[in-house]
MOPAC internal coordinates of N, CA, C and O (Angstrom, degrees):
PM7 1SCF
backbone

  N    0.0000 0     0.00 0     0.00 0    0    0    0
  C    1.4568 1     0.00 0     0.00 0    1    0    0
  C    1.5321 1   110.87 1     0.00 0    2    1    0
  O    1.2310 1   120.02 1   135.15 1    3    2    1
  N    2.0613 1   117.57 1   -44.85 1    3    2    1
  C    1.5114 1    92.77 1  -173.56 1    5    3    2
  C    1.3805 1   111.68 1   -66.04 1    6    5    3
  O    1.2310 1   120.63 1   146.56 1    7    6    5
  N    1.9116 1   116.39 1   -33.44 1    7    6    5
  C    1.3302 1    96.70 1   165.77 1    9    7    6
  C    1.3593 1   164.10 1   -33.06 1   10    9    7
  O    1.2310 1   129.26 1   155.19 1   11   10    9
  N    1.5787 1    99.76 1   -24.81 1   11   10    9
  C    1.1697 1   136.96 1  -143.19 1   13   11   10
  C    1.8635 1    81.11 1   -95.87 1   14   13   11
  O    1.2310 1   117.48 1   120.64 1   15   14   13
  N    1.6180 1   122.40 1   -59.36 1   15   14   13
  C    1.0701 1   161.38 1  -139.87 1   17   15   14
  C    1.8216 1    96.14 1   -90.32 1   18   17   15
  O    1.2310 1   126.08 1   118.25 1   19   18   17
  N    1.2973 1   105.92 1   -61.75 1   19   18   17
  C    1.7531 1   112.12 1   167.16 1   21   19   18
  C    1.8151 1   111.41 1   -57.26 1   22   21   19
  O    1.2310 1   123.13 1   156.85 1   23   22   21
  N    1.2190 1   111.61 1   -23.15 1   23   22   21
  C    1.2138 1   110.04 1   161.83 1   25   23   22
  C    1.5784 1   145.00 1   -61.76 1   26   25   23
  O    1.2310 1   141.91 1   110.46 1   27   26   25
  N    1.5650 1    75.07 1   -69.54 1   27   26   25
  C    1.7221 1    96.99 1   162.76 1   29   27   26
  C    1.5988 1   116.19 1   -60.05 1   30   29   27
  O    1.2310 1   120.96 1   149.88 1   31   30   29
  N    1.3878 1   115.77 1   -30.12 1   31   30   29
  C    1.7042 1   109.26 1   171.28 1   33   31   30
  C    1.5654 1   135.98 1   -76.45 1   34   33   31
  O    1.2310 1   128.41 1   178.06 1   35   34   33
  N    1.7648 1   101.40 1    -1.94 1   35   34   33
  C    1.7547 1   130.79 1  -159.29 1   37   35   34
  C    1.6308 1    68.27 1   -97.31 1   38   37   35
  O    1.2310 1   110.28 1   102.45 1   39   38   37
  N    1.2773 1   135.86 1   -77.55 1   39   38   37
  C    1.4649 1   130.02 1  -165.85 1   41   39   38
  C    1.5534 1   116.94 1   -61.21 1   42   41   39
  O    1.2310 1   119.12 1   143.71 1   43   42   41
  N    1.2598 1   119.28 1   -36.29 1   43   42   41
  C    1.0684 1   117.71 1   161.09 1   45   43   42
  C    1.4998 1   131.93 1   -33.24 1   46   45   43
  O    1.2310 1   130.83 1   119.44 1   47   46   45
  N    2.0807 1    96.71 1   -60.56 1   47   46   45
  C    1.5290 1    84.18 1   159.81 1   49   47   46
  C    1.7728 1   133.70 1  -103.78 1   50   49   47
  O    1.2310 1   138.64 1  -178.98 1   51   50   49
  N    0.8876 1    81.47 1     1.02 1   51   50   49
  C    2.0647 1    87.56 1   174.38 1   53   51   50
  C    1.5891 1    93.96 1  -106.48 1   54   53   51
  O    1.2310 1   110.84 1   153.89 1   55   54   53
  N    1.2529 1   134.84 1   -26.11 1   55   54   53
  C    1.3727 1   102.04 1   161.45 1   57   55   54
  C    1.7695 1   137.74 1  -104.09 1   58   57   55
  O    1.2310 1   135.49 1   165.77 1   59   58   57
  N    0.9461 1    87.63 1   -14.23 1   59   58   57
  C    1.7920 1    84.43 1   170.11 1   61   59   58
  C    2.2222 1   124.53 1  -109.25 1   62   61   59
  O    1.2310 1   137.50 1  -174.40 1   63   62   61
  N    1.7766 1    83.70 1     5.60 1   63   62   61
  C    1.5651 1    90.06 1  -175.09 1   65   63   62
  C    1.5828 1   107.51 1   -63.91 1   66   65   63
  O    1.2310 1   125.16 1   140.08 1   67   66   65
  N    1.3054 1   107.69 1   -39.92 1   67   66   65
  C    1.8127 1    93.62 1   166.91 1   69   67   66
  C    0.8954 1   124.19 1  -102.48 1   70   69   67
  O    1.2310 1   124.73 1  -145.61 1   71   70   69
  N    1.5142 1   108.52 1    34.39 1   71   70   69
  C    1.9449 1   106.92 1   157.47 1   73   71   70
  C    1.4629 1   114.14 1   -95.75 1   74   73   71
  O    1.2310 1   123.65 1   150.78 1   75   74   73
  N    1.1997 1   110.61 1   -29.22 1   75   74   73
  C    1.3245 1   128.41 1  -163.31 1   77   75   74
  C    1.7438 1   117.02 1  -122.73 1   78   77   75
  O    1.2310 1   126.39 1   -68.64 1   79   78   77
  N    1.8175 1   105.32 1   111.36 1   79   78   77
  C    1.2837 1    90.67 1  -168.04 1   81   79   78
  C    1.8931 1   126.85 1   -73.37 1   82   81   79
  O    1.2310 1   116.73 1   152.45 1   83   82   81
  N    1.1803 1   123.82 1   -27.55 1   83   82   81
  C    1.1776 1   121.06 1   167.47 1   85   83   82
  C    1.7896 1   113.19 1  -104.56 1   86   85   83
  O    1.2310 1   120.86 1  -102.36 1   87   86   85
  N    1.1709 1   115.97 1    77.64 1   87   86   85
  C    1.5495 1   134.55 1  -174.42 1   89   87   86
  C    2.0369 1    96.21 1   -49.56 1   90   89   87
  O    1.2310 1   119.53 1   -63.37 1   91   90   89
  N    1.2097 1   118.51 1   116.63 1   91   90   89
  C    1.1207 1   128.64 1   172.28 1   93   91   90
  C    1.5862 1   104.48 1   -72.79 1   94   93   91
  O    1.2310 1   118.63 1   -47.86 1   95   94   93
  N    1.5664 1   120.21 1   132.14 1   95   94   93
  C    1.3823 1   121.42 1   164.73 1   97   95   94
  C    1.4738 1   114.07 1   -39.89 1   98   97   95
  O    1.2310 1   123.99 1   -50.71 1   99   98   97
  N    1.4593 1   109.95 1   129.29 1   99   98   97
  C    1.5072 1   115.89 1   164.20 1  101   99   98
  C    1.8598 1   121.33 1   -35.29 1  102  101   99
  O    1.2310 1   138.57 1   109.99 1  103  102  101
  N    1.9487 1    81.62 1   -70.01 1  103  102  101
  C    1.2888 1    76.25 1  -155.89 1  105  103  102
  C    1.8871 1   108.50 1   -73.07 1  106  105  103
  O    1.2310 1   107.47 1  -173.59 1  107  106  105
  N    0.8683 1   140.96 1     6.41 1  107  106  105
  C    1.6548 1   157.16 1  -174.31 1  109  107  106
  C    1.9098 1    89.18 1   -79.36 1  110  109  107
  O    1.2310 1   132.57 1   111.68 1  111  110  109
  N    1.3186 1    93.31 1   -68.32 1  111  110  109
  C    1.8365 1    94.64 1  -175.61 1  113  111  110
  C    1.7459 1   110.54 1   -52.27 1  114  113  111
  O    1.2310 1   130.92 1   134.89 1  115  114  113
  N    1.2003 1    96.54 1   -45.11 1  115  114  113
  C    1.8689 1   101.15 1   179.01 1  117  115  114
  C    2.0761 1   120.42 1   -66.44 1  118  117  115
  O    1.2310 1   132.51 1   154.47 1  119  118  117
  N    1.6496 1    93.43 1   -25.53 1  119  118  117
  C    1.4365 1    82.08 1   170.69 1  121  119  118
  C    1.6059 1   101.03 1   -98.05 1  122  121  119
  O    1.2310 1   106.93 1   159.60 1  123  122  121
  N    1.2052 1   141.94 1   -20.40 1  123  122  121
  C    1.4625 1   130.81 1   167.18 1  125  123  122
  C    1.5111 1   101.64 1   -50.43 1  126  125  123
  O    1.2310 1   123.09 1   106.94 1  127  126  125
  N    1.0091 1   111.69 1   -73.06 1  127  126  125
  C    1.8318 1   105.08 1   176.02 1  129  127  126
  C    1.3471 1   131.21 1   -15.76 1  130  129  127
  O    1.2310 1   131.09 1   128.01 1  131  130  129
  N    1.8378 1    96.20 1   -51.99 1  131  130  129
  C    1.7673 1   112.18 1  -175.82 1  133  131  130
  C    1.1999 1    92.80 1   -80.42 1  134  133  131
  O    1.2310 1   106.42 1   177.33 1  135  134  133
  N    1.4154 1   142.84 1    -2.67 1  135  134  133
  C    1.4098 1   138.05 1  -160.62 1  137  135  134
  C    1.5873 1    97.30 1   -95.58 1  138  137  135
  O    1.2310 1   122.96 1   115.60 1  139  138  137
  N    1.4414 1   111.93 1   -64.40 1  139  138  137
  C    1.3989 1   138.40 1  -164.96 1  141  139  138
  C    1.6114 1   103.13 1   -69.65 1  142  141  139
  O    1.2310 1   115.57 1   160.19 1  143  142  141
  N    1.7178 1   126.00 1   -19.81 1  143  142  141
  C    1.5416 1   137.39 1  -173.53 1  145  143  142
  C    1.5571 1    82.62 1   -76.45 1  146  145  143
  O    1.2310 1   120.37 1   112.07 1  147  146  145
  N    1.5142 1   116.89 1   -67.93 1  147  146  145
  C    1.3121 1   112.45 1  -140.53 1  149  147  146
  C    1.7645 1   107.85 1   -82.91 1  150  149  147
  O    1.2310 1   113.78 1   172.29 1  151  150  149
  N    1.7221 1   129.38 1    -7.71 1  151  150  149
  C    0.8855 1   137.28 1   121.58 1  153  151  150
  C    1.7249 1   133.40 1   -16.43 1  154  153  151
  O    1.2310 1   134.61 1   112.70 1  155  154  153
  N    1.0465 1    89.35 1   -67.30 1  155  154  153
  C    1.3879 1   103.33 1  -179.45 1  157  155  154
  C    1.3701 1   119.55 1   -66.84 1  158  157  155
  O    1.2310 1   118.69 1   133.04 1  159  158  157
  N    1.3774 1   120.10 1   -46.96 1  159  158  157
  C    1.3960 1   139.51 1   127.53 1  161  159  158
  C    1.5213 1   121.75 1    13.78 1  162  161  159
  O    1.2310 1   125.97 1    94.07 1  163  162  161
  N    1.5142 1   106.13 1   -85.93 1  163  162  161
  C    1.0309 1   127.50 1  -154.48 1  165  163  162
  C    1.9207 1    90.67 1   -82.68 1  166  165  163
  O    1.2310 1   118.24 1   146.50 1  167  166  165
  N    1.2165 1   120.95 1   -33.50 1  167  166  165
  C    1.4113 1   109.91 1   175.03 1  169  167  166
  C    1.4307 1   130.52 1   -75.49 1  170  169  167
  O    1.2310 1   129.41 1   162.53 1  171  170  169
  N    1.4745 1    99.47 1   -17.47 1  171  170  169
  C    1.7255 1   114.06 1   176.14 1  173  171  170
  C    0.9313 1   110.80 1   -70.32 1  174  173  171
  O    1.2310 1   117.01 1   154.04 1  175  174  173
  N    1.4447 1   123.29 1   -25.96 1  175  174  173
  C    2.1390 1   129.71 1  -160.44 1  177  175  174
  C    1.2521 1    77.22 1  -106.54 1  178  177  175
  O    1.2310 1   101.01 1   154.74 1  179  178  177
  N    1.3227 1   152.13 1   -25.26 1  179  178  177
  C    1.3744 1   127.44 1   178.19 1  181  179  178
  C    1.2734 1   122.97 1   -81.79 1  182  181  179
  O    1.2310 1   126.97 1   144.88 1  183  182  181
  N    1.2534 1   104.19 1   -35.12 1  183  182  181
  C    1.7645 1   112.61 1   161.03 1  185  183  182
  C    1.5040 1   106.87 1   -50.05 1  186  185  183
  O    1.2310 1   122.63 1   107.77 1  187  186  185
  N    1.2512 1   112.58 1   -72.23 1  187  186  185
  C    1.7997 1   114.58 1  -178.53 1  189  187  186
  C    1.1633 1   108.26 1   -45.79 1  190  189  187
  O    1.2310 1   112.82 1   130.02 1  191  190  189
  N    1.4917 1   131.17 1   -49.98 1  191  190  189
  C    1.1719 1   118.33 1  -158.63 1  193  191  190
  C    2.0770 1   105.26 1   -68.44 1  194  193  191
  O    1.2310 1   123.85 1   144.39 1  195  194  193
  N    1.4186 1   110.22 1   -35.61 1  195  194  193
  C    1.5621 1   115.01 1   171.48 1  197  195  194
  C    1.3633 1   128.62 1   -55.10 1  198  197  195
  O    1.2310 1   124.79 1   137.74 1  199  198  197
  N    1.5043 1   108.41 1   -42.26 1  199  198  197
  C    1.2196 1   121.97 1  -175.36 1  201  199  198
  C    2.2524 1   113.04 1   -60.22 1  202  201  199
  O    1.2310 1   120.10 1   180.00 1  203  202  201

């Protein structure tokens, strides 16, 4: 996975830095993600677990 992750962040900044004028930090966007996964997470098993 970090491989996976050191990858996707080499394009991140050599490939989308001149697409995009204020380029958001990699790794900031990648822990919001793991933030918002395990969020999301935790509300799905609570649904199942009610139902």
């Amino acid at each position: 996975m970090d491989a996976m992750l050191n990858e996707a962040k080499g394009f991140w900044e050599v490939g989308l830095k001149h697409l995009v004028k204020e380029l958001p930090d990699f790794d900031l966007v990648i822990d919001e993600l793991r933030h918002g996964f395990r969020e999301s997470s935790v509300v799905n098993s609570t649904k199942r677990s009610n139902s």
